[in-house]
N, C-alpha and C positions, 0 to 999 in steps of 0.2 A: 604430529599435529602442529598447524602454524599457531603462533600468536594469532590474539586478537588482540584490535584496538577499540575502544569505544569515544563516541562524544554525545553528551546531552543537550539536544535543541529542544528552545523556547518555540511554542507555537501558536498561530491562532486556534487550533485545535487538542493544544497541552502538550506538554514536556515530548518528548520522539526522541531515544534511545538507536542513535546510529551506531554499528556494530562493522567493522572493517578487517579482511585477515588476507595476506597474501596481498595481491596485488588488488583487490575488489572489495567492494560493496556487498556482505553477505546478510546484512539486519539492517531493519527501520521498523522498530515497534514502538509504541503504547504503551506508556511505563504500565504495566502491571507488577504482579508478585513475581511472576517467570523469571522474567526477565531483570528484576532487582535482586535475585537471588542467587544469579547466574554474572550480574558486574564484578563482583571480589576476583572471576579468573580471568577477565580482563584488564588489558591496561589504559589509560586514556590519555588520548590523544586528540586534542582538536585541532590542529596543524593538521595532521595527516586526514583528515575528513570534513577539512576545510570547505572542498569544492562544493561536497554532499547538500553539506549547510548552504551554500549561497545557491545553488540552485533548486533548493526548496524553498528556501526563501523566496528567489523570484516566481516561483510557481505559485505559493499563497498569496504574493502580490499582483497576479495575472500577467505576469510579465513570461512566462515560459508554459510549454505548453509539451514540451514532451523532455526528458531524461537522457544526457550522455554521461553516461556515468560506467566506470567495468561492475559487471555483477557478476557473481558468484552462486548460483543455486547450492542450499546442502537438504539434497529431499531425493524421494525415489526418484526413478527413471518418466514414471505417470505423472506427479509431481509437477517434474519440472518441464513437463510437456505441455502445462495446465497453464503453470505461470508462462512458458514464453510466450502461449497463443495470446496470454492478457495483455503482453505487451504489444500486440496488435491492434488493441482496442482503440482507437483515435478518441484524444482530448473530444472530453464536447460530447463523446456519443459512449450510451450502453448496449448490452447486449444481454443475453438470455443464458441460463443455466447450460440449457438444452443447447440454444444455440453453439456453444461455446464447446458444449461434448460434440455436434455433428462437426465444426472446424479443426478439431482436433481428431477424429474417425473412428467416435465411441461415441455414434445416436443411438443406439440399444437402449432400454429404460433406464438400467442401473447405470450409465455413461455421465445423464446429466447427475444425478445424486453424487457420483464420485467424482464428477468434475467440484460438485459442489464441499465436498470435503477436499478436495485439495485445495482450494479457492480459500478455502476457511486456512489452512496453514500457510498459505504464503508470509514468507520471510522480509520480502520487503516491500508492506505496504506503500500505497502510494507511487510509486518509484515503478512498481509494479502493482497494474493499476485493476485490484482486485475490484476495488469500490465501484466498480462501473459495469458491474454483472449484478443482474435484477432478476425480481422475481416473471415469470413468464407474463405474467398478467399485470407489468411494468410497478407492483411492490418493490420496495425497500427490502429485501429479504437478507440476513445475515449478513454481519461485516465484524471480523475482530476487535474492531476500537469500536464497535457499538453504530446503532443507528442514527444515534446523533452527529457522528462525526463523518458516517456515510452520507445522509444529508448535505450537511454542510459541504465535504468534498464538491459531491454533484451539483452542487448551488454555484461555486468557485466556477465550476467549469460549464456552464450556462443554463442548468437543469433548473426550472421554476418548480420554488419550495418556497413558498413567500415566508414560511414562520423561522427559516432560517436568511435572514437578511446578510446579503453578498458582503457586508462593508461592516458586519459586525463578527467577533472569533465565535468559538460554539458557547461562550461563557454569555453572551451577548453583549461583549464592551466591543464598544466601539474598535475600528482599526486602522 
């Protein structure tokens, strides 16, 4: 098993738990419990997940708009079929559960539901850009850091949500 490294980034949308092992990018979560319980077998390093940090940073500042960054998926084979197609998703624009199962070649019923549970475990929010698959009926439906921060995401990237204000973080201070 490689090492891992971690580093905790400040955000307009709270603290982001980057997680680095081998030569890539394999976590960007949402401090929760999970993943506070899981830092003691990590080691930290913010040098080494340097770049991670400034090109999220320019992305919350709208100064970037897509991620060079190496990633690492650790998920099944369906998984991580799920997450590359979201990396197809273009800044600026969503897409549909369903949709996102026919791009992938699982429109069958149970295609979009299990697109939609793998959507829910991707590893590296944002980065991989789960926030940007909606409900069919253009809802807000499921996002790991919550619908506030899905929100706010989609607001960053031009979606009109007026009660999340572009210029303010999810806490609503200013930025």
């Amino acid at each position: 098993m490689k090492p891992s490294y971690y580093s905790i980034m400040p955000s307009p949308i709270g603290p982001l738990t980057l997680r680095w092992s081998g030569d890539a990018l394999v976590g960007m979560h949402f401090d929760n419990a999970s993943v506070l319980a899981r830092r003691h077998e990590w080691t930290r390093d913010d040098e080494r997940l340097a770049p991670v940090r400034d090109q999220l940073s320019e992305y919350f500042r709208g100064e970037r708009t897509s991620f060079d960054l190496p990633l690492a998926f650790e998920g099944t084979p369906f998984q991580e079929r799920v997450w590359r197609a979201l990396r197809d998703i273009p800044f600026g624009e969503t897409t549909s559960y369903g949709e996102l199962a026919r791009r992938i070649g699982e429109a069958n019923w149970p295609g979009a539901r299990a697109v939609g549970a793998a959507n829910g475990q991707n590893p590296i929010a944002i980065i991989v850009p789960c926030h940007r698959v909606i409900g069919a009926d253009g809802s807000l439906t499921g996002f790991g850091g919550g619908l506030p921060r899905k929100r706010w995401l989609l607001t960053l990237e031009g979606h009109d949500h007026p009660e999340e204000p572009r210029q303010a973080n999810l806490f609503g201070e200013r930025v």
